[in-house]
C-alpha positions in Angstrom: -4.6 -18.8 -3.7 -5.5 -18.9 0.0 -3.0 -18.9 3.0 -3.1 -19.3 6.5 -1.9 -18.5 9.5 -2.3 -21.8 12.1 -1.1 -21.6 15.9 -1.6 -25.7 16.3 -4.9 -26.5 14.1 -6.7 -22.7 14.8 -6.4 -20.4 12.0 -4.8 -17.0 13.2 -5.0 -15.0 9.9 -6.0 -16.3 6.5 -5.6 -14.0 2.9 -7.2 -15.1 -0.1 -6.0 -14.5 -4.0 -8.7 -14.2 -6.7 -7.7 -13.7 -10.2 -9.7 -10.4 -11.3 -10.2 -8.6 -14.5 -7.0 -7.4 -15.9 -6.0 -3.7 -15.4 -4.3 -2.1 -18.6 -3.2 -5.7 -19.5 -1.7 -6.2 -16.4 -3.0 -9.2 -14.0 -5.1 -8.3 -11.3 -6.0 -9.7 -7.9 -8.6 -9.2 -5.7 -7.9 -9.9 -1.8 -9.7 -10.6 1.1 -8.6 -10.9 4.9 -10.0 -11.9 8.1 -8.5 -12.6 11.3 -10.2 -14.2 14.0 -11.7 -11.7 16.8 -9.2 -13.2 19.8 -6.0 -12.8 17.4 -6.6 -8.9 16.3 -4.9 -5.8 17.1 -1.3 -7.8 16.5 -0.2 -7.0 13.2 -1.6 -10.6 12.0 -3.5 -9.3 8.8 -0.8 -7.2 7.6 2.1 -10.2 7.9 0.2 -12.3 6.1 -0.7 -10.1 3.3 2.9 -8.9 3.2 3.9 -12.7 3.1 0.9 -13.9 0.3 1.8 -11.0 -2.0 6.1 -11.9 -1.3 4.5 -15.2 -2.5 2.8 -14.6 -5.6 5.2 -12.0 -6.5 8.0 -15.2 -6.9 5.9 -17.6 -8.0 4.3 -15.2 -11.3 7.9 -13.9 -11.2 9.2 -17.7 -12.5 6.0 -17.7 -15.2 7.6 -14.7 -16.6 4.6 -12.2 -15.3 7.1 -8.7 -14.2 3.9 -7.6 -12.2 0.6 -7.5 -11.2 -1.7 -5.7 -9.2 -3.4 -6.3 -6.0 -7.6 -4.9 -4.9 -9.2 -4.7 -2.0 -13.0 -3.7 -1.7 -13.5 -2.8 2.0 -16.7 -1.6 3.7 -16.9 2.0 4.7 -18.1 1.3 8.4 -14.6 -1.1 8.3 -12.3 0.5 10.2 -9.7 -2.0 11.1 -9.6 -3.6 7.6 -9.3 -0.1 6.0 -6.4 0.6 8.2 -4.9 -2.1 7.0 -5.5 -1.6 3.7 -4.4 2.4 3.8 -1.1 0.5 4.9 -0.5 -1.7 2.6 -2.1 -1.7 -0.5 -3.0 2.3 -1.3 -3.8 5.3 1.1 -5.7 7.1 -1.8 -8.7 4.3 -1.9 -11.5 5.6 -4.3 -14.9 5.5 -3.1 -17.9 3.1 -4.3 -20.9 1.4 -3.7 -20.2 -2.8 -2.8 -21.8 -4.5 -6.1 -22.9 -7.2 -4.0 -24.3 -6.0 -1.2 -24.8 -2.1 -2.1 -23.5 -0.4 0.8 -20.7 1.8 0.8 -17.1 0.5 0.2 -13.5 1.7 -1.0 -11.9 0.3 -3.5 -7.8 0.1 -2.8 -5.5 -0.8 -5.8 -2.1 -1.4 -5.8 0.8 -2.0 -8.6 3.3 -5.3 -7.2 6.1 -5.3 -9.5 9.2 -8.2 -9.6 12.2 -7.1 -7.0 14.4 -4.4 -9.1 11.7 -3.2 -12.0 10.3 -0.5 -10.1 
C-alpha cells in the first residue's frame, strides 16, 4: 500500500506498506518514508504514517485481522527519520546491520492493534 501526500500534483509526503514475514503469527509490515527536502521539518512524515497505519488498521480490521505490526529499518547516520520513528513506531529500536546495503541501521517494531483490544 502506498499513500501520498499531493499539494496540487507535487508529492509532499509519501509512506509505503510491504507485507513482511509474520511476527509470532501476527501480520507484519515493513514501512518506508520520504518527504521531499523543501516540505521537511513540518510534521509531514509523521501525519502520514499516523494516517496510513489509521488506514490499514480499518481496512485489516473489516478482513477480521485484530492486529498487526508495523517495521521500520532506518540508517544509523538518519537522524530525522529515526526521530520520527522513536515517535511513532518504538523508542527502544534494536540495533543491526542493513541486509542490503551493510551499513548500520535500527530496526523499530511496533504492535497496531483494532481500536478497544489493547
Amino acid at each position: 500500500m502506498t499513500y501520498v501526500r499531493l499539494e496540487g500534483s507535487t508529492v509532499t509526503a509519501l509512506v509505503v506498506f510491504v507485507p513482511e514475514e509474520y511476527i509470532d503469527g501476527v501480520p507484519c509490515a515493513g514501512i518506508g518514508y520520504a518527504v521531499p527536502q523543501g516540505y521537511r521539518g513540518q510534521g509531514r512524515a509523521k501525519e502520514i504514517i499516523r494516517a496510513g497505519i489509521a488506514d490499514m488498521q480499518y481496512g485489516l480490521g473489516l478482513q477480521g485481522i485484530p492486529a498487526f505490526y508495523v517495521e521500520a529499518i532506518v540508517g544509523a547516520d538518519n537522524s530525522a527519520s529515526r526521530r520520527v520513528a522513536e515517535q511513532l513506531i518504538s523508542t527502544t529500536p534494536e540495533a543491526m546491520t542493513d541486509g542490503l546495503s551493510g551499513l548500520p541501521a535500527f530496526r523499530y517494531i511496533r504492535l497496531i492493534e483494532k481500536a478497544g483490544s489493547g
